[in-house]
C-alpha positions in Angstrom: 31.9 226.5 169.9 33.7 229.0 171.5 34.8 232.6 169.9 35.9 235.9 171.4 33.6 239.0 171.8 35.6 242.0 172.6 33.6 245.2 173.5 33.4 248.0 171.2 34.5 250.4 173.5 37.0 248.8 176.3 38.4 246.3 174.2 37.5 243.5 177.6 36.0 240.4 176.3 33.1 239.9 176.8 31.7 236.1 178.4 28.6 236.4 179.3 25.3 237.0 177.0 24.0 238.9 180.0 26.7 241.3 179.6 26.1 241.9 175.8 24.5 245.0 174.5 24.6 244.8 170.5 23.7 248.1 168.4 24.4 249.9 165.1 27.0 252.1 164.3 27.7 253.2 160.6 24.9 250.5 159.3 27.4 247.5 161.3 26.4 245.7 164.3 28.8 246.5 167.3 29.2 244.7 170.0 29.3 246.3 173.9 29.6 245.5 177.7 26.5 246.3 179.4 28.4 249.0 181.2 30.2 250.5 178.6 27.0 251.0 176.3 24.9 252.7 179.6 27.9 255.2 180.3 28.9 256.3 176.4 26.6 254.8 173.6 23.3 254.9 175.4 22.4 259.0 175.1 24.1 259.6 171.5 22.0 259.2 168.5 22.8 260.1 165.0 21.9 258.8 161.5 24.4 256.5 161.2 24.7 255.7 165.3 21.4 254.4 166.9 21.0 253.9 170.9 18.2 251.2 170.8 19.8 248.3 171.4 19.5 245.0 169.2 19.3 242.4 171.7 17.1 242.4 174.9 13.1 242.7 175.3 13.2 245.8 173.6 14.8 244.6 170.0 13.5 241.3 170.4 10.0 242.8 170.8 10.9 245.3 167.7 12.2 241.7 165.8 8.8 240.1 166.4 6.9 243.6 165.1 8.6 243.9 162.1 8.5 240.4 160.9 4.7 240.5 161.4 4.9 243.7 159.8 6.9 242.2 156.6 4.4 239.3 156.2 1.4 241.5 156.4 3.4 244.5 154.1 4.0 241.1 151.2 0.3 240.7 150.6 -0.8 244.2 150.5 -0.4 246.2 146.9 0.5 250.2 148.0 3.5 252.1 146.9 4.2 252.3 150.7 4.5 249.3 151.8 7.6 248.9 149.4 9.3 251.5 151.4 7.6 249.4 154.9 8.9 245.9 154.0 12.3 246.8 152.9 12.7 248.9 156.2 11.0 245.9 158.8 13.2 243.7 156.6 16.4 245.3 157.5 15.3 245.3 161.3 14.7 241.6 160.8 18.6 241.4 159.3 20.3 243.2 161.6 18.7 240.6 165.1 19.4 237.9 163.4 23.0 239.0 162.3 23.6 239.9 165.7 22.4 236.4 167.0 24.7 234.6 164.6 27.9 236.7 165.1 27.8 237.3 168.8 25.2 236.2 170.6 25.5 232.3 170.3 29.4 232.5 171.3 28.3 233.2 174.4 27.3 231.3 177.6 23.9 231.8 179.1 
């Protein structure tokens, strides 16, 4: 079960999950070396480019809010939490996309 995860930026594969910094850019999840993401990605945020990473503690910990958020938003009736659940539902997409597509290739 082995694919290739090439960096965004420097085109080097990536081998390690260590190495691999996931994050959005025009709504699609991009992968990055560690490096590469710290030196260019990491200051520049925009609409359609985000610089909070999807995987590590700080998108995992983001994951695990919004999908208590989503559960709570389900059983509460507001015109709000509409808006809330589609929004924690699309943080919840994007983590587990990037699990499925790069992280799992990817030795420990």
């Amino acid at each position: 079960m082995s694919k290739e995860i090439h960096c965004d930026r420097c085109l080097k594969e990536i081998r390690i999950r260590g190495d691999l910094v996931t994050a959005t850019s025009f709504f699609k999840v991009v992968p990055y070396h560690e490096d590469c993401y710290a030196r260019d990605i990491k200051g520049a945020m925009t609409l359609f480019v985000n610089n909070q990473p999807i995987n590590g503690f700080s998108g995992n910990f983001l994951t695990f809010l919004a999908i208590i958020i989503f559960f709570v938003s389900l059983f509460v009736k507001n015109d709000m939490m509409f808006i809330i659940t589609i929004m924690s539902g699309i943080n919840i997409l994007y983590r587990f996309y990037s699990y499925f597509v790069y992280e799992r290739y990817l030795e420990k």
